[in-house]
C-alpha positions in Angstrom: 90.6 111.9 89.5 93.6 109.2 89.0 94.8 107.9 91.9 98.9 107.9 92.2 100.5 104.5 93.6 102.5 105.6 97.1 105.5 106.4 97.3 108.0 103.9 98.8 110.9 105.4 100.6 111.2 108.6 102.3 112.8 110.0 100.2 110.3 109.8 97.5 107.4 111.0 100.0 109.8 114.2 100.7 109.7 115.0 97.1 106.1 113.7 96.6 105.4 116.8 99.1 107.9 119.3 97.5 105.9 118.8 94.2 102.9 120.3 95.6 105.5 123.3 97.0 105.6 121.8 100.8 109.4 121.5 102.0 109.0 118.9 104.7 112.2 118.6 107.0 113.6 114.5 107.3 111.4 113.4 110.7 108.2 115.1 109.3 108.8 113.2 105.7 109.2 110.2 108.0 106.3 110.3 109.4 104.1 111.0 106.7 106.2 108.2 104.7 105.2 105.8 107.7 101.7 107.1 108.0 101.8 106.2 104.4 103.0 102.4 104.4 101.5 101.1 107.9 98.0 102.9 107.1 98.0 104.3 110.4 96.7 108.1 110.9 98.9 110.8 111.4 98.4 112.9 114.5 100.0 116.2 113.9 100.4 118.8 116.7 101.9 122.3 116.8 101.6 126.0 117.1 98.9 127.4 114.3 100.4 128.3 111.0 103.0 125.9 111.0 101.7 124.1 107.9 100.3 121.1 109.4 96.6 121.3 107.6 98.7 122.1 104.6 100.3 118.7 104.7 96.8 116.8 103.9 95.8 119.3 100.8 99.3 118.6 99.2 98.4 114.5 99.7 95.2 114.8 98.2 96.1 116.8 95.1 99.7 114.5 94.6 98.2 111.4 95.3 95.6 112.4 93.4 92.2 111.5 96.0 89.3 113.2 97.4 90.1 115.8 100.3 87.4 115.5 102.7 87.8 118.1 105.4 86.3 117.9 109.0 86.5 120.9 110.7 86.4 120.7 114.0 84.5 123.1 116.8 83.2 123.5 120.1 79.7 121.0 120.1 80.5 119.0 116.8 78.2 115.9 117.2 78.3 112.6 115.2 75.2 114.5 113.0 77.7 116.8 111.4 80.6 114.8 111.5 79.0 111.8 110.6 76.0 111.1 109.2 72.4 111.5 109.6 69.0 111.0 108.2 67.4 113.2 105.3 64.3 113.6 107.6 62.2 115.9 105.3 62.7 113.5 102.7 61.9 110.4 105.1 58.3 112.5 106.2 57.8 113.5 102.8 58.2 109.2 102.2 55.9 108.6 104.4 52.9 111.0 103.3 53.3 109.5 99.8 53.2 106.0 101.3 49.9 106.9 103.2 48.1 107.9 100.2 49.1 105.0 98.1 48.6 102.5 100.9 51.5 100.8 100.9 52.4 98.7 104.2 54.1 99.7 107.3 56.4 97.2 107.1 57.6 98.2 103.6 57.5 101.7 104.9 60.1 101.0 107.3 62.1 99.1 105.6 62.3 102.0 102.9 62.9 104.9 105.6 66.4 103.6 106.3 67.6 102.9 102.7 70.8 104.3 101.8 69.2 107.2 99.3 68.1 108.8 102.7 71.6 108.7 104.2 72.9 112.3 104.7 76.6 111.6 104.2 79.0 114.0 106.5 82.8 113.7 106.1 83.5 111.0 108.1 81.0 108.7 106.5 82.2 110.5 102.9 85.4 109.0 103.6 85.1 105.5 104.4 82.2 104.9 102.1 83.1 101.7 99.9 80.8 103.6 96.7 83.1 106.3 96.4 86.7 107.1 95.2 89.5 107.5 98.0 90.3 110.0 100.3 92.1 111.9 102.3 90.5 112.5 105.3 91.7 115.6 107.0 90.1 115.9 111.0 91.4 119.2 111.4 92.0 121.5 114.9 90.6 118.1 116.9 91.3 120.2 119.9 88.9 122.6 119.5 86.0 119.6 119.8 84.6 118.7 122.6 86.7 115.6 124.6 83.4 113.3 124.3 83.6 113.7 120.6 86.3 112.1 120.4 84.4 109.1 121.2 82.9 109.1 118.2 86.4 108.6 116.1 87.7 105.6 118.0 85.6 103.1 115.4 86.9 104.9 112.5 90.7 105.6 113.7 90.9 101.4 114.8 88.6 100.1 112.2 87.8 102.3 109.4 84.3 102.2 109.9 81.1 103.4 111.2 78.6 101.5 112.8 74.8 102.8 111.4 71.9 101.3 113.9 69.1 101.2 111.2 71.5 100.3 108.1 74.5 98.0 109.8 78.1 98.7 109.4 79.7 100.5 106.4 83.3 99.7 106.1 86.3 101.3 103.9 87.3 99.1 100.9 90.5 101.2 100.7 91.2 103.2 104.0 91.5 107.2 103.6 94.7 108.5 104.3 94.1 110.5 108.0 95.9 113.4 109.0 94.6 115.0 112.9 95.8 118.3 113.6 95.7 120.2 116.8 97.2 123.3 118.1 97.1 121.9 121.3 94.4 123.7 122.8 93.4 121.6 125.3 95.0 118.1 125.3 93.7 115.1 123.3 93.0 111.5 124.9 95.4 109.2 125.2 92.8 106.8 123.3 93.4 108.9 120.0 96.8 108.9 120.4 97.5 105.5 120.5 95.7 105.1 117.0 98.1 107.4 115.6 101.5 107.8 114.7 102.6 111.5 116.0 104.6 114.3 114.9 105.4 117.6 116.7 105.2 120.3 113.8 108.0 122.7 114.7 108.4 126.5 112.9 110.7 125.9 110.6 114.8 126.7 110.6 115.8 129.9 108.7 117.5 127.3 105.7 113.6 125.6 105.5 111.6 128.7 105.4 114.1 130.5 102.7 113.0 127.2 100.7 109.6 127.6 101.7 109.0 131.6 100.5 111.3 130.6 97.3 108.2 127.8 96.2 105.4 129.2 97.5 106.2 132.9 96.8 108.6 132.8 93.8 108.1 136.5 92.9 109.7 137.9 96.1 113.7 138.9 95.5 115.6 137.1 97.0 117.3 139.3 98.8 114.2 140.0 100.1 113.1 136.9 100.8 116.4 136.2 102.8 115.5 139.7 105.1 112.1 138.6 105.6 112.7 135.2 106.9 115.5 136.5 108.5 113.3 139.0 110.5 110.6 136.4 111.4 112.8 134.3 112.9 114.2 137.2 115.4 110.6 138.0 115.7 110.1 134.7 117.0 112.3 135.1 119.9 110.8 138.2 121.1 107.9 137.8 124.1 104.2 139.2 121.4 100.8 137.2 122.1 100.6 135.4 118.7 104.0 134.4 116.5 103.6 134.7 113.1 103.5 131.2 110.9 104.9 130.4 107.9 101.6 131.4 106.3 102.1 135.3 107.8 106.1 134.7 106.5 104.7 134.1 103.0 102.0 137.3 103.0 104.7 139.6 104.7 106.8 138.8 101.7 104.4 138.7 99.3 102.9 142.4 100.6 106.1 144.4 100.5 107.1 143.0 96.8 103.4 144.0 95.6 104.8 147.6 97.0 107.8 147.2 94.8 110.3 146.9 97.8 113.4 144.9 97.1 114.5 145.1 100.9 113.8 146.0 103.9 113.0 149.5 105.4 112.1 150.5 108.8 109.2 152.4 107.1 107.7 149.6 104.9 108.0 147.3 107.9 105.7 149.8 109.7 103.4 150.0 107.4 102.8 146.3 106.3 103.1 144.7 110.0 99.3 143.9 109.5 100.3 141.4 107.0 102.8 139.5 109.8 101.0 140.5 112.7 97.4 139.9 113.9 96.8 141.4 116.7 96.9 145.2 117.5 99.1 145.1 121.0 101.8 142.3 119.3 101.8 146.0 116.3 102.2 148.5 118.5 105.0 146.3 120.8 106.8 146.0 117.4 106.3 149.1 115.5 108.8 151.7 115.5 111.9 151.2 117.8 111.7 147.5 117.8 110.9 146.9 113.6 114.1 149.2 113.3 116.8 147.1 115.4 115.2 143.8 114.1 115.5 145.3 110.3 118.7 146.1 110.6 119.6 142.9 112.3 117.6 141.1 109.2 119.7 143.1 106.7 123.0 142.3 108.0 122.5 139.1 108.6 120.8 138.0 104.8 
């Protein structure tokens, strides 16, 4: 994997994004662009679906680096996130070292060599030995707050303190996006290691882009219905709005049924590809879908 030099102006990180089919409005190209130049991590928060995990796949595979993914969940501990020790290998080490009589200080001193250093993403990230990353810390608010903890070493100084091996440091930092759907809220300590960005649904103009790169197939008068719909959708009081991710399998769905716009019926009976729970269907289905299709026609 190549790496590609960064791009210099915001404008070139807008279309370093659009190249990997991610239409980025101007204060999110911003922000990567900065998160780019000042090496800082990117903290970006928002309502799931949005696209902001997206944002660190398309970085990797443009800028041509690793993606190292950290998912985050309730009791993540610096084992999984980090690193830890190959212990089977370490007590298999020291049954071999018994029979051949080797010392204990050697012992020891072989126990905490690098070849028994489980790597987790963290670690995988920052680690001099291999090529650069992207490191992607992804739904941080769905950790646990003392976890956080753990990231301030890595987020300020790009490296992570081992007790038995001494401090591994980043020859070139990773590239850091932090999402959250803002589950709980994060620390201000994280924060302030960050620059931030709110990640918005996107305006009917940036989702029409959206569907045409990452759904090319859909008609476009089609296309123009569907977004048209989702964004009255959006307006109306379900449990769970539907992303642009939904957007793009709702369009998808009815053009693999041959549809070239919309009908009350196939609306009906594709909702399950724009709608995830059964109470935000049922709420929609019938009276509702109509008045909102119609709406979406006239107005595309």
């Amino acid at each position: 994997m190549t790496a590609i030099p960064l791009p210099t102006s915001v404008a070139e990180t807008a279309a370093l994004l659009a190249r990997g089919d991610y239409i980025a409005d101007r204060a999110l190209a911003t922000s990567v662009h900065l998160a780019l130049a000042m090496e800082r991590p990117l903290f970006l928060e928002g309502e799931p679906g949005t696209g902001k995990t997206e944002i660190a796949k398309v970085l990797a595979a443009q800028l041509g680096r690793r993606l190292v993914r950290l998912q985050c969940y309730e009791g993540l501990d610096l084992a999984a996130a980090a690193y830890e020790w190959d212990h089977a290998r370490q007590l298999m080490e020291i049954r071999l070292a018994e029979t051949s009589g080797e010392s204990r200080t050697a012992l020891r001193q072989n126990l905490y060599a690098p070849d028994f250093l489980l790597r987790r993403p963290l670690l995988s990230a920052i680690d001099p030995a291999l090529p650069p990353a992207v490191l992607l810390i992804d739904e941080l608010d769905r950790a646990d707050e003392p976890f956080e903890a753990f990231l301030l070493e890595i987020l300020g100084d790009f490296q992570i303190t081992i007790p038995e091996l001494g401090t591994i440091a980043a020859t070139t930092k990773p590239i850091v996006i932090i999402t959250s759907n803002r589950t709980r809220e994060v620390h201000d300590a994280i924060r302030r290691r960050c620059l931030y960005q709110w990640v918005d649904y996107p305006d009917a103009a940036r989702e029409r882009a959206i569907l045409a790169a990452r759904a090319p197939g859909v008609p476009a008068l089609l296309s123009a219905q569907v977004v048209a719909f989702v964004q009255s959708i959006r307006t109306t009081d379900i449990f769970k709005l539907p992303g642009v991710a939904e957007t793009i399998d709702w369009a998808s769905a009815l053009a693999a049924l041959d549809e070239t716009e919309l009908a009350p019926g196939a609306v009906d009976d594709t909702l399950g590809a724009l709608l995830k729970y059964q109470d935000d269907i049922a709420k929609v289905r019938g009276e509702v879908a109509a008045r909102l299709t119609g709406e979406a026609v006239r107005a595309a």
